[in-house]
N, C-alpha and C positions, 0 to 999 in steps of 0.2 A: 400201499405201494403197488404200481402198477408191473404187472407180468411182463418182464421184457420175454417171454417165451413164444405167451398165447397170447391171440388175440381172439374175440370171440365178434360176431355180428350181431347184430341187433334181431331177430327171430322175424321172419317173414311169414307171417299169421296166413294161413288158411287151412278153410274149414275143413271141417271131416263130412262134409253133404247135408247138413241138420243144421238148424234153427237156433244158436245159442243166442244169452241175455249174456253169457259172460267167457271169456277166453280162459284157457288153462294159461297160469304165468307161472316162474319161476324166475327167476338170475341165475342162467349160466354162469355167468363170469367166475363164480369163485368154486366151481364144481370141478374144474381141472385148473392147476398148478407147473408151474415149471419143474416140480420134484415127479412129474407123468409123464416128462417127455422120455420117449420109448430108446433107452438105450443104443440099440442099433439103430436109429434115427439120427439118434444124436453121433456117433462112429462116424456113418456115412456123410454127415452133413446134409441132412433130408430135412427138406422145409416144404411148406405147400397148404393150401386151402383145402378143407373138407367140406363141401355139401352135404349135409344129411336133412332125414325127417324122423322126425318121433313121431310116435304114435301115444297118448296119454290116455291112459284107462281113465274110467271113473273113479276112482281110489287117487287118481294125482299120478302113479307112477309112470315107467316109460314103461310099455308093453313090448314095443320093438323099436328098432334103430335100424335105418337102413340107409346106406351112403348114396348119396344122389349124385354126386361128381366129387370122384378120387383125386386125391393129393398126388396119386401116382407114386405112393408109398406105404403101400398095404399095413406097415405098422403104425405108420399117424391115421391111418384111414378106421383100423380094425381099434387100437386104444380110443377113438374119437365113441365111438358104439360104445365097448366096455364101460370108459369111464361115467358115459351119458345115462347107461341104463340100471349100474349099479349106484349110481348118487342122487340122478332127478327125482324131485318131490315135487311135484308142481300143485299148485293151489288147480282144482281142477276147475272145468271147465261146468257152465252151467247150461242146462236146456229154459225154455219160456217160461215151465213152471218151477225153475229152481232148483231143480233136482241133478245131481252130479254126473254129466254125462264123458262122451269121450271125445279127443280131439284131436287134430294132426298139426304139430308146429315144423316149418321148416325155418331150415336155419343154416351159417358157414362157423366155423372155425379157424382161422389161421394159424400152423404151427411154423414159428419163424424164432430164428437163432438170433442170439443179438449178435448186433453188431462190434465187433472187435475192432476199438480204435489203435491203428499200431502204435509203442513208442515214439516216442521225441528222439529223434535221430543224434545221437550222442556228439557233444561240443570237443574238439581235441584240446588237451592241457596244456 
């Protein structure tokens, strides 16, 4: 079932300066959940696009997270880091001879509220 919450982007691949045979992947998508969206997010009505970039060790993980262009709501921008760098596993990234090196994915996220269709405007008796 699709997240009426999040929507994710599809990862805008570039490099970390070096020569890979293979990119670091993973699927976002199912790494954040509508049961993430940030409380006071949700209160104020705060929705908005996150830019960030990971940075992916040779071990796969995210080593850092740093937002590229803010949602202009510090809590979708700050849980978009948290949740990315304590769940990303990513299959890492390889150099010419195979060997597991590191690598920079950039990427957006959208955190967007669903849409509330009002009521059917009630029939008199």
């Amino acid at each position: 079932m699709r997240n009426p919450f999040i929507v994710l982007a599809l990862p805008l691949l570039v490099g970390a300066g070096h020569d890979l045979s293979s990119r670091a992947n993973v699927n976002l998508a199912p790494l954040i959940s509508s049961e993430d969206y940030p409380p006071s997010a949700l209160r104020s009505g705060a929705q908005g696009s996150v830019g960030f970039v990971l940075d992916i060790g040779p071990d796969g993980r995210v080593a850092n997270c740093t937002i590229e262009s803010s949602s202009g709501t510090p809590a979708l921008d700050s849980t978009t880091c948290r949740l990315l760098t304590a769940r990303g596993l990513f299959t890492p990234a390889r150099d010419r001879r195979g060997r597991p090196t590191t690598d920079r994915i950039h990427s957006r996220i959208r955190w967007a509220l669903p849409q509330m269709t009002p009521p059917p405007p009630s029939t008199p008796s």
